[in-house]
DSSP file (Angstrom, degrees, kcal/mol; ACC not computed):
  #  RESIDUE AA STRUCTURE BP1 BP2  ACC     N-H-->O    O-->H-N    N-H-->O    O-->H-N    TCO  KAPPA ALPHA  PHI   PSI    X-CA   Y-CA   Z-CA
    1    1 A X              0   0    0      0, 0.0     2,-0.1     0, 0.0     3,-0.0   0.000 360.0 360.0 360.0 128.3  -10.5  100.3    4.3
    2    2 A X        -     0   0    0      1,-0.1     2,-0.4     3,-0.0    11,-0.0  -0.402 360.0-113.1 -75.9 149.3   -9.5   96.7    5.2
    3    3 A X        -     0   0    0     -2,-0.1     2,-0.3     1,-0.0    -1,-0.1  -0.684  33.8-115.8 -70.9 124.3  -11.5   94.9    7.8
    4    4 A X        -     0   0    0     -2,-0.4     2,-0.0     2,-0.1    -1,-0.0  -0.509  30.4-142.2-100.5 155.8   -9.7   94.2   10.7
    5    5 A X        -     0   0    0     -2,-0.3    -1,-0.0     2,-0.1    -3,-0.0  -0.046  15.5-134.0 -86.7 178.2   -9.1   90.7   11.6
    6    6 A X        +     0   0    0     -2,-0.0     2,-1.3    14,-0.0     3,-0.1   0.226  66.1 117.2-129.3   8.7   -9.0   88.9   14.8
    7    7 A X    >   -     0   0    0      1,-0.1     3,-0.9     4,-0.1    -2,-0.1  -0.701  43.0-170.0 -66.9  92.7   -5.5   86.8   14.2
    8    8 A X  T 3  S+     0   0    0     -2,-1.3    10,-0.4     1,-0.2    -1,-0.1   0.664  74.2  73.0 -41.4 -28.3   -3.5   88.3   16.9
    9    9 A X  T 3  S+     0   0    0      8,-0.1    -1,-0.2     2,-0.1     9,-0.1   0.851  89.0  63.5 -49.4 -50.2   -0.3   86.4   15.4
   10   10 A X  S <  S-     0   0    0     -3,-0.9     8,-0.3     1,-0.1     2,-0.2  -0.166  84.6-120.9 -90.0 164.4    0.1   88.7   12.3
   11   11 A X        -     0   0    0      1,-0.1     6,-0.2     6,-0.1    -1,-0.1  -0.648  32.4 -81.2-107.1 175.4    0.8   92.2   12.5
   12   12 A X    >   -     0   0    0      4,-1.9     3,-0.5    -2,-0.2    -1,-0.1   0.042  42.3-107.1 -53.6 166.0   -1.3   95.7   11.1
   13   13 A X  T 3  S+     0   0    0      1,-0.1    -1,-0.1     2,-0.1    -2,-0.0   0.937 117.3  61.0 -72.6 -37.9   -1.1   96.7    8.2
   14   14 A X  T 3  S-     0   0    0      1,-0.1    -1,-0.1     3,-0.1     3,-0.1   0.430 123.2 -95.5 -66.2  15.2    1.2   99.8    9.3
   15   15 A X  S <  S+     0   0    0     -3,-0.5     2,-0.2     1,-0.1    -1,-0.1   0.654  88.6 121.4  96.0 -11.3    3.7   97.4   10.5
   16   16 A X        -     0   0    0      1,-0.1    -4,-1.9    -5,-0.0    -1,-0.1  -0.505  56.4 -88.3 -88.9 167.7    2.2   97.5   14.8
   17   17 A X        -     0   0    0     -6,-0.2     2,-0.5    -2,-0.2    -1,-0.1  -0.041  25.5-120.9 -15.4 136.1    1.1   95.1   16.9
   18   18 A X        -     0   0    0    -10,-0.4     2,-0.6    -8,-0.3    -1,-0.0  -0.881  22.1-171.1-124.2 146.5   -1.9   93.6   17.8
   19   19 A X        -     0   0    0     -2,-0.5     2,-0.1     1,-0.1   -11,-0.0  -0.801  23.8-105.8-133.0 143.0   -3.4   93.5   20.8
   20   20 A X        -     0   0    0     -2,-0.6     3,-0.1     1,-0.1    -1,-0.1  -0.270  19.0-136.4 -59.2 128.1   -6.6   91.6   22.7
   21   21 A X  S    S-     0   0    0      1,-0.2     2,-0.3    -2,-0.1    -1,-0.1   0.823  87.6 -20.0 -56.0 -35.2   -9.4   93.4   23.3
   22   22 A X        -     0   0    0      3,-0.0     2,-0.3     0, 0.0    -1,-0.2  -0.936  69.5-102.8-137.5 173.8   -9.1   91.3   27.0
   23   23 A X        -     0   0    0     -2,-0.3     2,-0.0     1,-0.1     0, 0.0  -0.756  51.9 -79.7 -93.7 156.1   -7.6   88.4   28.4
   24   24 A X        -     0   0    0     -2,-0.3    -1,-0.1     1,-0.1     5,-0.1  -0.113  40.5-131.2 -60.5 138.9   -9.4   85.2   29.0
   25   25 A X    >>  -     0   0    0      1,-0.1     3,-1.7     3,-0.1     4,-0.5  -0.527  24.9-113.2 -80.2 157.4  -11.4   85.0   32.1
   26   26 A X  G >4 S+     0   0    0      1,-0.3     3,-0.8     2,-0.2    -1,-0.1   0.743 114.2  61.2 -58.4 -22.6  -10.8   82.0   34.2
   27   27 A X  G 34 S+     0   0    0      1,-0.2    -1,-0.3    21,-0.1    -2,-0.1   0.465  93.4  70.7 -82.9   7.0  -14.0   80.5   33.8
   28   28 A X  G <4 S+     0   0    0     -3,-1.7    -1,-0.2     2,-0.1    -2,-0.2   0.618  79.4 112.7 -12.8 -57.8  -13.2   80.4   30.1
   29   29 A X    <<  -     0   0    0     -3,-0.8     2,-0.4    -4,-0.5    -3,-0.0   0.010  63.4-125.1 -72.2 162.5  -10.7   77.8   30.6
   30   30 A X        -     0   0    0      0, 0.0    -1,-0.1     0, 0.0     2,-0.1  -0.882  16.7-157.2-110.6 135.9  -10.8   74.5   29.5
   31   31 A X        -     0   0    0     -2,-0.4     2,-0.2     1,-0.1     0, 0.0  -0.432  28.5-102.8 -78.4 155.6  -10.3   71.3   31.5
   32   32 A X        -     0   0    0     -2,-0.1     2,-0.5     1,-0.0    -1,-0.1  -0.587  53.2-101.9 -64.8 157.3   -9.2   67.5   30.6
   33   33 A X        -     0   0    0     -2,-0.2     2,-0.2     1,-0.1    -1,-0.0  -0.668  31.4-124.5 -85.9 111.3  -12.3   65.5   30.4
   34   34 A X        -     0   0    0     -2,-0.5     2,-0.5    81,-0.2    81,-0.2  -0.458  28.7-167.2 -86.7 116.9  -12.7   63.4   33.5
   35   35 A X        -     0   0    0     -2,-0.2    61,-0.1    79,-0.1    -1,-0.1  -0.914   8.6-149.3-128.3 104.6  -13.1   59.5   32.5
   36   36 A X  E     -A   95   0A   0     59,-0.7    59,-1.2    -2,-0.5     2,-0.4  -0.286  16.1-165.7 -67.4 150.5  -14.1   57.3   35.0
   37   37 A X  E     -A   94   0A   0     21,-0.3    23,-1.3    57,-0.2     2,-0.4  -0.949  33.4 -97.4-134.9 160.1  -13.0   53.3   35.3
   38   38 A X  B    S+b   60   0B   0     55,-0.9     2,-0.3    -2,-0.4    23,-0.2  -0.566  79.0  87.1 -89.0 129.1  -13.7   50.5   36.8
   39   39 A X  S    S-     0   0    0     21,-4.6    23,-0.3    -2,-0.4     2,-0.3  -0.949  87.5 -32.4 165.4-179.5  -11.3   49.9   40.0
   40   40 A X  S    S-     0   0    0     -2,-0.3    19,-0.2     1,-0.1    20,-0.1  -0.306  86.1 -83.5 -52.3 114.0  -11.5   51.0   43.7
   41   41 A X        +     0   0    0     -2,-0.3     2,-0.3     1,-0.1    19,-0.2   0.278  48.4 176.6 -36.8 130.0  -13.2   54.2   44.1
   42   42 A X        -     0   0    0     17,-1.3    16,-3.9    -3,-0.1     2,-0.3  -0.913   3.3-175.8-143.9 111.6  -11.7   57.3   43.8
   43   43 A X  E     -C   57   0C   0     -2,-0.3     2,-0.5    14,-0.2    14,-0.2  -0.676   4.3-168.9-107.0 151.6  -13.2   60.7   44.0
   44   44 A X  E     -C   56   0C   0     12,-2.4    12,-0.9    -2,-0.3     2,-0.1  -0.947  13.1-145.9-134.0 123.1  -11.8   64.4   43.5
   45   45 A X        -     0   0    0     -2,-0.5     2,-0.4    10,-0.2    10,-0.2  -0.362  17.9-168.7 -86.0 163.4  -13.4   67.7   44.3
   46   46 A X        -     0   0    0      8,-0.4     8,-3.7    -2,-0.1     2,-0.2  -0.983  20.8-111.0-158.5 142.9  -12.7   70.7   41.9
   47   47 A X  E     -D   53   0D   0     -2,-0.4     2,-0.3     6,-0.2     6,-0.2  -0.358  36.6-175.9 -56.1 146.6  -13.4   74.6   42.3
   48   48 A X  E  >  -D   52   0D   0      4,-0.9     4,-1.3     1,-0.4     3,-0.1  -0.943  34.1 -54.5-139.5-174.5  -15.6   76.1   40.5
   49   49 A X  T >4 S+     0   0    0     -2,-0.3     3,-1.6     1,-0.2    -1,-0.4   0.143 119.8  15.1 -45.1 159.4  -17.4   79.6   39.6
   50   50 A X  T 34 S-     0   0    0      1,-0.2    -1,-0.2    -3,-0.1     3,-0.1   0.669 127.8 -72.5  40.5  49.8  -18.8   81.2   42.9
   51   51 A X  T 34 S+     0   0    0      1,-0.1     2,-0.4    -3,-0.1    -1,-0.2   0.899  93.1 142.8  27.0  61.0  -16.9   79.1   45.3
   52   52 A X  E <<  -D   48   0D   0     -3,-1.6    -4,-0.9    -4,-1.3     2,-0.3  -0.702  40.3-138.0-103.6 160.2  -19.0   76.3   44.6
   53   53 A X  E     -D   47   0D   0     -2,-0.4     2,-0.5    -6,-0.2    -6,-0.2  -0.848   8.4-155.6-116.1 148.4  -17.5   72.5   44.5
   54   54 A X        -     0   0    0     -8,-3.7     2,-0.7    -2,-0.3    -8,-0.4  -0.971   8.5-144.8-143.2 137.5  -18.1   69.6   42.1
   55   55 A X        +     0   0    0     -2,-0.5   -10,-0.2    61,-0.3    61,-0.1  -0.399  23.0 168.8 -83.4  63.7  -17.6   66.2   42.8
   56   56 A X  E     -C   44   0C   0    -12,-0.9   -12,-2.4    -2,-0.7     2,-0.5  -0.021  26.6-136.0-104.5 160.3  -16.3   63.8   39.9
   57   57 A X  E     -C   43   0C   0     57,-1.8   -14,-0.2   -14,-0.2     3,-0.1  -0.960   7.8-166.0-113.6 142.0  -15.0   59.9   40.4
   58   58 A X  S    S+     0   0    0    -16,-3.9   -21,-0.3    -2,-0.5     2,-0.2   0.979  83.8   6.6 -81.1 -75.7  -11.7   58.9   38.4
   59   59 A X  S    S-     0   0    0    -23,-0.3   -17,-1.3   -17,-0.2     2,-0.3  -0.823  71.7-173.8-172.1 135.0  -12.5   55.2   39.2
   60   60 A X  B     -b   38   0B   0    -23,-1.3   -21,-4.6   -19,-0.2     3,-0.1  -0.700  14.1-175.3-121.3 173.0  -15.7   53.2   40.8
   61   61 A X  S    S+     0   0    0     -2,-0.3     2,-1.1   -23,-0.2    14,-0.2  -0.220  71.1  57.7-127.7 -33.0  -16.5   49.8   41.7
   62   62 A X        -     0   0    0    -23,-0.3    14,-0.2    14,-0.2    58,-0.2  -0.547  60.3-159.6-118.4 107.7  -19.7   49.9   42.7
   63   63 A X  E     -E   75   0E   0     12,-2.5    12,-1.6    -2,-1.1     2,-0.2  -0.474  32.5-121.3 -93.1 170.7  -23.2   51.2   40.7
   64   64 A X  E     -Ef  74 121E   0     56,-0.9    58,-1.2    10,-0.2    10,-0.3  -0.899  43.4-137.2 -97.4  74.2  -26.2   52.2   42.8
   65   65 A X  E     -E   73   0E   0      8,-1.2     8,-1.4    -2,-0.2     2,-0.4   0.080  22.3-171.6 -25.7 121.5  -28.8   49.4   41.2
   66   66 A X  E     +E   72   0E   0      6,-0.2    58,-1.2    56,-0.1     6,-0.2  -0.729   5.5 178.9-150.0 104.3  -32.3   50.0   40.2
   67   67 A X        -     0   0    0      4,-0.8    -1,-0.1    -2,-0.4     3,-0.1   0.427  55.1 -89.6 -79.6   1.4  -34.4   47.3   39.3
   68   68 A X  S    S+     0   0    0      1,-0.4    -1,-0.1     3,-0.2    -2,-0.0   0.038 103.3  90.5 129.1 -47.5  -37.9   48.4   38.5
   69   69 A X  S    S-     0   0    0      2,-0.2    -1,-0.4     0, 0.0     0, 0.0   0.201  98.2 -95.8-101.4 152.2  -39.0   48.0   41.9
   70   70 A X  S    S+     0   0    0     -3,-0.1     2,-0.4    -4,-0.0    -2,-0.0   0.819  97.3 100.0 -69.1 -25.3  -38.9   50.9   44.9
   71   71 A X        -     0   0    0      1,-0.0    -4,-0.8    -5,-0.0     2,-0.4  -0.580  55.9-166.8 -92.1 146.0  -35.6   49.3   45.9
   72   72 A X  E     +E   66   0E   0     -2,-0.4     2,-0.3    -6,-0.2    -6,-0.2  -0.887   8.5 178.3-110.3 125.8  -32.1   50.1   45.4
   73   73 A X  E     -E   65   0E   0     -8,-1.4    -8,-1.2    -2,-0.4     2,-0.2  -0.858  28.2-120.1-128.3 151.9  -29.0   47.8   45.9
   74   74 A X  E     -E   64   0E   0     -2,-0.3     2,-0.4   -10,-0.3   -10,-0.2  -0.615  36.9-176.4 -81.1 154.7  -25.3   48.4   45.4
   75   75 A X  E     -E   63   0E   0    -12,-1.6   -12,-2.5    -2,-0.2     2,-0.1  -0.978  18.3-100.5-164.1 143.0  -23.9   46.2   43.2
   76   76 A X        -     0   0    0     -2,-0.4     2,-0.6   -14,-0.2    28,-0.4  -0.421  21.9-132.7 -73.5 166.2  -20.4   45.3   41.7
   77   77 A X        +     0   0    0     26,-0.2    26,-0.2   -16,-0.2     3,-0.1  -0.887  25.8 165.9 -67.9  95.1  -19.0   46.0   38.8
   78   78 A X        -     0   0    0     24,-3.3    25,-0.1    -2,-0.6     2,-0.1   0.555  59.0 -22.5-123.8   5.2  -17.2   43.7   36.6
   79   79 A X  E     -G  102   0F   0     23,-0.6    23,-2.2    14,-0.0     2,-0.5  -0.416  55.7-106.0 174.1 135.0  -16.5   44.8   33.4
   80   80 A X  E     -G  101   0F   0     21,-0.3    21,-0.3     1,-0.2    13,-0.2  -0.593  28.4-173.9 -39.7  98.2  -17.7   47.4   30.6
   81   81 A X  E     -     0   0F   0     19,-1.4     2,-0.3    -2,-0.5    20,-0.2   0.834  63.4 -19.6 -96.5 -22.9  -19.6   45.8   27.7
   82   82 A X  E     -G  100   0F   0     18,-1.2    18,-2.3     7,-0.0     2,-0.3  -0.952  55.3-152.5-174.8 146.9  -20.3   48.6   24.9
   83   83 A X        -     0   0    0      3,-0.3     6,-0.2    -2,-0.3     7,-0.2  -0.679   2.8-157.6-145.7  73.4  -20.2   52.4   25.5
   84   84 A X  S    S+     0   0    0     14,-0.5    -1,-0.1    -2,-0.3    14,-0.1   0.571  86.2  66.1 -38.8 -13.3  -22.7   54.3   22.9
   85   85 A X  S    S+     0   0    0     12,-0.3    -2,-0.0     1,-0.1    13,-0.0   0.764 117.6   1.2 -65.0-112.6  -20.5   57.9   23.5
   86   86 A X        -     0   0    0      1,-0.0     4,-0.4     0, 0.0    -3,-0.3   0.042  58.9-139.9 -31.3 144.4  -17.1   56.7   21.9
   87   87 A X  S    S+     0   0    0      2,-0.1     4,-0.4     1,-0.1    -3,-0.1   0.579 115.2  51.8 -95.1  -9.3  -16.0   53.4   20.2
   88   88 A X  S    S+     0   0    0      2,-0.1     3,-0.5    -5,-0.1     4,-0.4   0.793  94.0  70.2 -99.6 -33.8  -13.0   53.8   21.9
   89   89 A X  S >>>S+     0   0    0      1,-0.3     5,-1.0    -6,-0.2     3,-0.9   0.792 103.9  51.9 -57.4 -43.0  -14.9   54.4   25.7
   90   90 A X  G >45S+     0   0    0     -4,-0.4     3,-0.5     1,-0.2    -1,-0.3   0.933 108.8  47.2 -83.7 -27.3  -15.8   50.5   25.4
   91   91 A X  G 345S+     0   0    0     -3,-0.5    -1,-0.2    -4,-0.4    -2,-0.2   0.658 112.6  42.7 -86.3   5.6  -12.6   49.6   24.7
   92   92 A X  G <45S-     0   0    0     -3,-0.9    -1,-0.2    -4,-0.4    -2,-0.2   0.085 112.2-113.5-130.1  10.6  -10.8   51.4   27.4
   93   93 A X  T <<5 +     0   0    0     -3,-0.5   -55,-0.9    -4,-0.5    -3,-0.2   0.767  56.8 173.1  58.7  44.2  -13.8   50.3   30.0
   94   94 A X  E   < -A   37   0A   0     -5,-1.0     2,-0.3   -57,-0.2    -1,-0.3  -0.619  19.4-156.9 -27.8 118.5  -14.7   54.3   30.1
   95   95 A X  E     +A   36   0A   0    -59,-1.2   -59,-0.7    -2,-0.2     2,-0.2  -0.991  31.8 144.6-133.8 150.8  -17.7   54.4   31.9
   96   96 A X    >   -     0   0    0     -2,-0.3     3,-1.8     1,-0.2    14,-0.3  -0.802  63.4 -46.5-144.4 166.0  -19.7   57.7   31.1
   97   97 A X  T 3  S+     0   0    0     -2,-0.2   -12,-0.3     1,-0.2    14,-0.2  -0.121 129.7  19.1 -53.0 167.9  -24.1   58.1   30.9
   98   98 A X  T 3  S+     0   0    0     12,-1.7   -14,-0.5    14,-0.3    -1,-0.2   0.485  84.8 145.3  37.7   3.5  -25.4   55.2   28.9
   99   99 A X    <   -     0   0    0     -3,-1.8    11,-1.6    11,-0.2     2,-0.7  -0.218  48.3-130.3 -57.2 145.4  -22.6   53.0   29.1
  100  100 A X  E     -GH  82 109F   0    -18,-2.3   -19,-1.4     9,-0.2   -18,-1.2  -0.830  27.5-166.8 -96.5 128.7  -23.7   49.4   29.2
  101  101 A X  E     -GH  80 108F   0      7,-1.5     7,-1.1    -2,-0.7     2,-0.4  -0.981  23.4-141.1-119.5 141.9  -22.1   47.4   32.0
  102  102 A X  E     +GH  79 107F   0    -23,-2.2   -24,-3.3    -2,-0.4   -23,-0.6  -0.717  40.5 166.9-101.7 123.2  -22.0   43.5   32.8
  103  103 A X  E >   - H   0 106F   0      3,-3.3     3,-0.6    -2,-0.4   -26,-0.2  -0.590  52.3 -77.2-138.3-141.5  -22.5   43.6   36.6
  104  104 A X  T 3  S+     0   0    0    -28,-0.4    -1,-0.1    -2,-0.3   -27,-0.1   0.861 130.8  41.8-103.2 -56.7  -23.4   40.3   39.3
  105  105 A X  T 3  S-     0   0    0    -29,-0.2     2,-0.2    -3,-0.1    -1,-0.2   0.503 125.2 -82.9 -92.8  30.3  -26.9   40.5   38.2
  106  106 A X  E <  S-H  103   0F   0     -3,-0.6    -3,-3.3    20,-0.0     2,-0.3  -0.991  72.0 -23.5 110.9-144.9  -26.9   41.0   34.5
  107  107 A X  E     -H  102   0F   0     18,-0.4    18,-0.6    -2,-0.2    -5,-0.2  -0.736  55.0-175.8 -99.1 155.4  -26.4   44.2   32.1
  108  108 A X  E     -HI 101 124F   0     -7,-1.1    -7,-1.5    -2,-0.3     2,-0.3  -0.758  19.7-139.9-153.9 178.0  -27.2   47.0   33.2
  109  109 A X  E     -HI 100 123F   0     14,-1.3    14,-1.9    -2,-0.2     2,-0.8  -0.989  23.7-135.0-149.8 135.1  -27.3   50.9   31.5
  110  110 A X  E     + I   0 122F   0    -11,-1.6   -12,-1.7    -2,-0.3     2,-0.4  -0.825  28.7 170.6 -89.2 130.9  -26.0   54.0   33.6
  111  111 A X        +     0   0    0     -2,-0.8    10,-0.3    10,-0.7     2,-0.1  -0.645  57.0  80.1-106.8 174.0  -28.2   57.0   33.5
  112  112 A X  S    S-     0   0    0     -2,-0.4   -14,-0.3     8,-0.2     2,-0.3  -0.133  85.0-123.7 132.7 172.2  -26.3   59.3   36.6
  113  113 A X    >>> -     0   0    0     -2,-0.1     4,-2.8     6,-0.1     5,-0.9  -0.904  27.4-171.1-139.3 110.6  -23.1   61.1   35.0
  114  114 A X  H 3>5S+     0   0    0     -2,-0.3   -57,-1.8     1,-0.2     4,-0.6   0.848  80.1  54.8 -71.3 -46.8  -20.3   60.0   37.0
  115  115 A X  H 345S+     0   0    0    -20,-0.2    -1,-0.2   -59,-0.2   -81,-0.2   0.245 122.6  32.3 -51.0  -8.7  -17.6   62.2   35.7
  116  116 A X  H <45S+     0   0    0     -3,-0.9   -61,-0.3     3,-0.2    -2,-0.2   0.420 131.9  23.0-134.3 -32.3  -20.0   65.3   36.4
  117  117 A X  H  <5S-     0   0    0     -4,-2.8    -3,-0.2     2,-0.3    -2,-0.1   0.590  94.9-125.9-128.0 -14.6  -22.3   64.5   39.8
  118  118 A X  S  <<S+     0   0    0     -5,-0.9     2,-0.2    -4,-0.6    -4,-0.2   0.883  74.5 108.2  86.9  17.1  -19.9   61.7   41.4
  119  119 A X        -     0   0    0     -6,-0.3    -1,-0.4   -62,-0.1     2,-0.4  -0.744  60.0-149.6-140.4 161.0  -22.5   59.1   41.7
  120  120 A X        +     0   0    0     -2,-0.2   -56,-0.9   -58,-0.2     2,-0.4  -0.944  31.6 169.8-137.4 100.1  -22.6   55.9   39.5
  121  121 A X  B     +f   64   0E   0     -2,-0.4   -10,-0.7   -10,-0.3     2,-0.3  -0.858   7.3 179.7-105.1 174.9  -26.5   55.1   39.3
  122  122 A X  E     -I  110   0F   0    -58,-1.2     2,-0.3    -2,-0.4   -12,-0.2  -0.984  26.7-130.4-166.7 157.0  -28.3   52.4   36.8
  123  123 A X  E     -I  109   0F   0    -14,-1.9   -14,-1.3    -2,-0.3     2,-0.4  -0.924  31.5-112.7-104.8 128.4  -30.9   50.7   35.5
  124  124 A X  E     -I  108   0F   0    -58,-1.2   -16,-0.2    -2,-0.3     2,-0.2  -0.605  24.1-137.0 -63.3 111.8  -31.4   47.1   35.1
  125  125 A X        -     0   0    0    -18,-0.6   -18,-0.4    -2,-0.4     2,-0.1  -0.394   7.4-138.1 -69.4 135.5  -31.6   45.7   31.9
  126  126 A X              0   0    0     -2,-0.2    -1,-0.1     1,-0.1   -20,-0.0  -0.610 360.0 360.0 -89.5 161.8  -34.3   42.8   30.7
  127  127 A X              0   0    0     -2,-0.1    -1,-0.1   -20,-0.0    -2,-0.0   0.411 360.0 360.0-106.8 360.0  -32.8   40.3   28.7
């Protein structure tokens, strides 16, 4: 007795059809990968399971700064320097967690995930 396969493409051996045990549920599906940049801030909300929301940004200007210190300053943004996820992320100023950023006061490192919670925070790097 052959083992039956799970290529839906091919037919039976007797020549029939095959058919999926179900169809794919919507929370199954797959999304494009949401890649934030530097330019004026721009945010988009998206459904998800249980009538819940998520916030992602297509494009920021502005990190939330955090120097060491109890305070936190906004701060510009002025250009992506090196982006440990991708080799391609630095060159296309993708900015994703750990991305390194040149900003007004120095380098800086995002921890926050911007593409996922819709907030841009960082830490200040020493030089």
């Amino acid at each position: 007795m052959r083992k039956c396969v799970e290529n839906l493409a091919t037919s039976k051996i007797t020549g029939g059809r095959r058919h999926p045990l179900r169809i794919r549920r919507k929370y199954e599906t797959d999304r494009y990968p949401n890649e934030p940049v530097n330019g004026a801030q721009v945010t988009i909300t998206r459904h998800v399971r249980g009538k819940n929301r998520k916030t992602a940004l297509k494009s920021i200007d502005f990190v939330n700064l955090s120097s060491g210190d109890a305070k936190v300053k906004k701060t510009k943004i002025l250009k992506v320097l090196g982006n440990a996820t991708n080799n391609d992320y630095k060159r296309r100023g993708i900015i994703t967690k750990g991305a390194i950023l040149e900003i007004q006061e120095g380098k800086c490192r995002i921890v926050s995930r911007p593409g996922q919670n819709g907030i841009a925070n960082a830490v200040l790097l020493k030089e």
